[in-house]
C-alpha positions in Angstrom: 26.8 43.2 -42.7 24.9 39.9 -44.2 21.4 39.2 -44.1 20.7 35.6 -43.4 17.7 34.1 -44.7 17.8 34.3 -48.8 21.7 35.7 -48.8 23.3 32.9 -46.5 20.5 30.7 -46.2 18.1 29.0 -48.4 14.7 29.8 -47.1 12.6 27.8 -49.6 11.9 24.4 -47.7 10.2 26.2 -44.9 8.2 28.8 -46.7 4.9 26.6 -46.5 4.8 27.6 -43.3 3.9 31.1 -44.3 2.3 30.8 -47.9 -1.2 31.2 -46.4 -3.5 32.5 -43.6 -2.9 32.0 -41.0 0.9 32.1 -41.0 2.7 29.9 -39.1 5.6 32.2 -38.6 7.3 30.0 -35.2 7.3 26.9 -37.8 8.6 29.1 -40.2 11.8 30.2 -37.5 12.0 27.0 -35.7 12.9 25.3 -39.3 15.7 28.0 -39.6 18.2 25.7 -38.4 17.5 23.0 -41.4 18.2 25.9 -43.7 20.6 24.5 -46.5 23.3 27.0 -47.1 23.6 29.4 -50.2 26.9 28.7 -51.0 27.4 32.3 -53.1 26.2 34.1 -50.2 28.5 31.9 -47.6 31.9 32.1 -49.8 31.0 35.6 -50.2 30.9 36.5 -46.5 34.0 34.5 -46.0 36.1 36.9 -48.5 34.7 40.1 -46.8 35.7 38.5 -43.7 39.6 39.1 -44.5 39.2 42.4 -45.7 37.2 43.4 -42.3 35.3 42.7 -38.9 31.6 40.9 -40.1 28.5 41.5 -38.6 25.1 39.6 -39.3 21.5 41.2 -39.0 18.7 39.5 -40.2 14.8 39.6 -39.4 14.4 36.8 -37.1 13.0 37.6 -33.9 15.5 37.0 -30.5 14.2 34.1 -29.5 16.1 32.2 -32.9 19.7 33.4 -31.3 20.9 30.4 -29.9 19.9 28.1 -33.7 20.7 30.9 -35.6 24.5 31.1 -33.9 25.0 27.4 -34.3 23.8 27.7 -37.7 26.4 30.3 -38.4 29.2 28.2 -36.9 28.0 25.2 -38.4 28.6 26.2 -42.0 31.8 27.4 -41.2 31.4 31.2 -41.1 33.8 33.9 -39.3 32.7 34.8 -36.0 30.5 37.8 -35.9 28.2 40.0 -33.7 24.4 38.8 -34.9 21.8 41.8 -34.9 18.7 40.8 -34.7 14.5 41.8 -34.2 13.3 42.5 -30.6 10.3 40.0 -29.9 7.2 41.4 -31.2 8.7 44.0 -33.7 6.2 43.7 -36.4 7.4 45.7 -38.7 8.3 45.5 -42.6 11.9 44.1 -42.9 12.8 47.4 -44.8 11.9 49.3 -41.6 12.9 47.7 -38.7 16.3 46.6 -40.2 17.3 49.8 -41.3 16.2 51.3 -37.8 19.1 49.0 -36.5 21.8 49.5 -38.7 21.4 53.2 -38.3 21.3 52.7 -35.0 24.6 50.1 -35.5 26.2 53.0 -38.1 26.2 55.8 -34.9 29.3 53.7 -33.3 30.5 51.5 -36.3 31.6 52.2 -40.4 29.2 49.5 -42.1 31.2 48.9 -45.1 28.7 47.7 -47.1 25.5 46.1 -46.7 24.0 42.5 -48.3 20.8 41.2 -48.7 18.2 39.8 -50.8 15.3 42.0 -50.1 14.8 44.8 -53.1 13.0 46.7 -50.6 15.1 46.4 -47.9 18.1 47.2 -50.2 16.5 50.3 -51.7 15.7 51.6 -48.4 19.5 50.9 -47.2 20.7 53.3 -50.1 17.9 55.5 -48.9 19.6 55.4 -45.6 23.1 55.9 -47.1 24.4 52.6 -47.3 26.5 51.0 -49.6 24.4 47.6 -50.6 25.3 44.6 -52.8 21.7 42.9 -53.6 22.2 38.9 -53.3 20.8 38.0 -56.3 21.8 34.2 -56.3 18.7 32.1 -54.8 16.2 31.3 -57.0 13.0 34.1 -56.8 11.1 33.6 -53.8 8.2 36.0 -54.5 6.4 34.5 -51.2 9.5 35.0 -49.1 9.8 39.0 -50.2 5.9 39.4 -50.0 5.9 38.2 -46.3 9.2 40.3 -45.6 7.1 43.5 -46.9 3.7 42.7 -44.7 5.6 42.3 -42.0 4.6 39.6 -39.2 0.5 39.3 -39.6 
């Protein structure tokens, strides 16, 4: 499983959109698709991809599917199924993502898990997961800040 924005994804361009109150947070998505790639995080996903099925989850809210999928095909990456956040799910990433992949790990072995998020990573091995933090875009303080909040 890879997170998308900050482990396949470089985030930074749009964060303005978020950096104060009020936060714009449908700029913030809507920019998604300009989103250069992370090419660590891309090549990365590619080599898990011939060692097993890969599956995306991120935080972004349904209504991002259809720029999200293109996205994903655009830079090339192995078809996967994309989780993502019901509309309205407010929630801290570290919550409501690892509400889904426990959800995902009742019919499925998760292999291992990658993200960005400290948080969302510690609660992962909380949960039981195997995790590999991506480590390789430069800090985004605001981006994990936001990601703890949740969507207010």
């Amino acid at each position: 499983m890879f997170d998308l924005d900050g482990t396949l994804s470089d985030t930074r361009h749009r964060l303005h959109h978020v950096a104060s109150t009020p936060r714009d947070w449908n700029a913030f998505f809507r920019e998604a698709r300009h989103d250069p790639p992370l090419t660590a995080g891309i090549d990365l996903a590619r080599e898990w991809s011939t060692r097993c099925e890969l599956g995306y989850v991120t935080g972004r809210p349904e209504r991002c599917r259809r720029d999200t999928e293109r996205w994903l095909a655009e830079q090339g990456l192995p078809v996967g199924e994309l989780w993502m956040r019901r509309e309205r799910d407010f929630r801290p990433a570290r919550v409501a993502k690892v509400e889904l992949l426990r959800s995902l790990a009742r019919e499925r072995t998760i292999e291992i898990v990658v993200d960005d998020d400290v948080q969302v990573c510690d609660a992962y091995r909380e949960a039981g997961f195997e995790v590999l933090r991506a480590d390789w875009m430069e800090t985004a303080p605001l981006l994990r800040q936001v990601q703890e909040r949740g969507r207010t």
